[in-house]
C-alpha positions, 0 to 999 in steps of 0.5 A, a space after each residue: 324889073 323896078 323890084 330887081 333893080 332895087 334889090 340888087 344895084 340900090 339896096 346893094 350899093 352899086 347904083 353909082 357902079 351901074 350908072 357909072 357903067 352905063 354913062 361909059 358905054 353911051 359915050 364911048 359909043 357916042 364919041 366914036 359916032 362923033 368922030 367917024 362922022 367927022 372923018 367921012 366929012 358929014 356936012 350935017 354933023 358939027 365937027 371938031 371943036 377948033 377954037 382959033 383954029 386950034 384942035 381941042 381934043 376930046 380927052 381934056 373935056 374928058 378930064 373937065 367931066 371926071 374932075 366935076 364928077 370924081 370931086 362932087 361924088 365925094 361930097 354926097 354922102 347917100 350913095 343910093 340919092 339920085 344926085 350921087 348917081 348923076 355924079 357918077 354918070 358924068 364922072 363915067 361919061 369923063 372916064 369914056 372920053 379920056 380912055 378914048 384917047 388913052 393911045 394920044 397920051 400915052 405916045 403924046 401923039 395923035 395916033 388915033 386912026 393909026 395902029 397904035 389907036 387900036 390900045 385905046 379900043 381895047 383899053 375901053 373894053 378892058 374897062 367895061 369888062 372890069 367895071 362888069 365884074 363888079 357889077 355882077 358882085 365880084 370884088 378884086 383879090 377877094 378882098 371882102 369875102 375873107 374867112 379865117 385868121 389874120 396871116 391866113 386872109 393875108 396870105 390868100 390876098 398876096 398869093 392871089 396878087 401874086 399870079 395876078 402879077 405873074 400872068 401879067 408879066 406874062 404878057 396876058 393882060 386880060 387873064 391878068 385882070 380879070 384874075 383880080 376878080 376870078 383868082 382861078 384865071 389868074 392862076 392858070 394864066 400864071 402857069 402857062 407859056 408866057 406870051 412870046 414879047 412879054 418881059 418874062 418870055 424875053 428874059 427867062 426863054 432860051 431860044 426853044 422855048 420862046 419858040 414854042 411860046 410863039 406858035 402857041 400864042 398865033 395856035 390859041 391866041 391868033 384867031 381870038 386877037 382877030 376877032 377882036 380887031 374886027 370887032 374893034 373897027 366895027 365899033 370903032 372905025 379901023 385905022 388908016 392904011 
């Protein structure tokens, strides 16, 4: 085991991503521990932080840990030394807490027991899934893996940004990114029926089309959007009614 770490995550220079990774994953679980302990009123558990009766949000200790991280990790040079991989577990611990929040943010509301709280939970899954691809090797618009002359590699590279950016736009926000790292899904995304509510499917469907968007999308997209909710209230606690 200690033989295929070092070869594959040190020798290849992803310590700092596998770290990075773990350290998200931890406190994410752990943050969402803390505050499902905190909402069923546990009386051995510390609470919120509530200096002069003010409720500090977890997502500005987030954003301490990120500044610390992302800033000392640019001053270590050896990115395979175990201070560069201390680095970049608190940089991913800052990542995790302020992602948790991401729906505080971006409504400058605190909707995170609401509906709306859940894009938080999938913006979290999101960056797991992203931060795996890398992991495993995979690097975004191939960018890296080019062979050929100069307009070929550009023209590869803004051909795959462009169905990344159409799958997008499409409303297939998962097919999109992942399609940064596996161009094929992204190309397939940009083929098919946009989502119903996306821009595309708003400004380019006439009536007939955007229905037949609207029952493909709760024919294929409806009993996979369930299961992650319910995964999603599993992990994280669901909203309130």
């Amino acid at each position: 085991m200690g033989t295929w770490f070092t070869r594959e995550i040190v020798d290849s220079g992803r310590l700092r991503l596998f770290v990075f990774l773990v350290a998200f994953i931890a406190a994410f679980l752990f943050i969402r521990f803390s505050v499902r302990m905190i909402r069923r009123g546990a009386r051995w558990w510390p609470g919120n932080v509530t200096p002069g009766g003010h409720h500090v949000h977890h997502v500005i200790f987030g954003l301490v840990f990120m500044c610390v991280g992302g800033i000392s990790g640019l001053l270590v040079a050896d990115g395979t030394s175990a201070l560069a991989g201390v680095l970049a577990g608190v940089f991913g611990v800052g990542t995790a807490l302020v992602l948790d929040e991401f729906a505080l943010v971006l409504h400058l509301d605190d909707v995170y027991w609401s509906d709306e709280g859940r894009l938080s939970v999938q913006v979290v899954f999101i960056a797991i899934a992203l931060c795996g691809l890398a992991l495993l090797g995979l690097r975004p618009l191939g960018i890296g893996d080019e062979e050929g002359t100069v307009w070929a590699i550009t023209l590869t590279l803004l051909f795959n940004l462009l169905v990344t950016l159409v799958a997008l736009v499409k409303g297939k926000v998962w097919t999109g990114l992942i399609g940064l790292f596996i161009g094929i899904v992204a190309i397939v995304g940009a083929i098919r029926l946009a989502r119903p509510n996306s821009p595309w499917a708003r400004r380019r469907y006439g009536d007939r089309k955007l229905a037949r968007a609207a029952a493909r999308d709760r024919r294929l997209r409806g009993p996979f959007q369930r299961l992650g909710t319910r995964l999603s209230d599993l992990i994280a606690g669901s909203p309130n009614s």
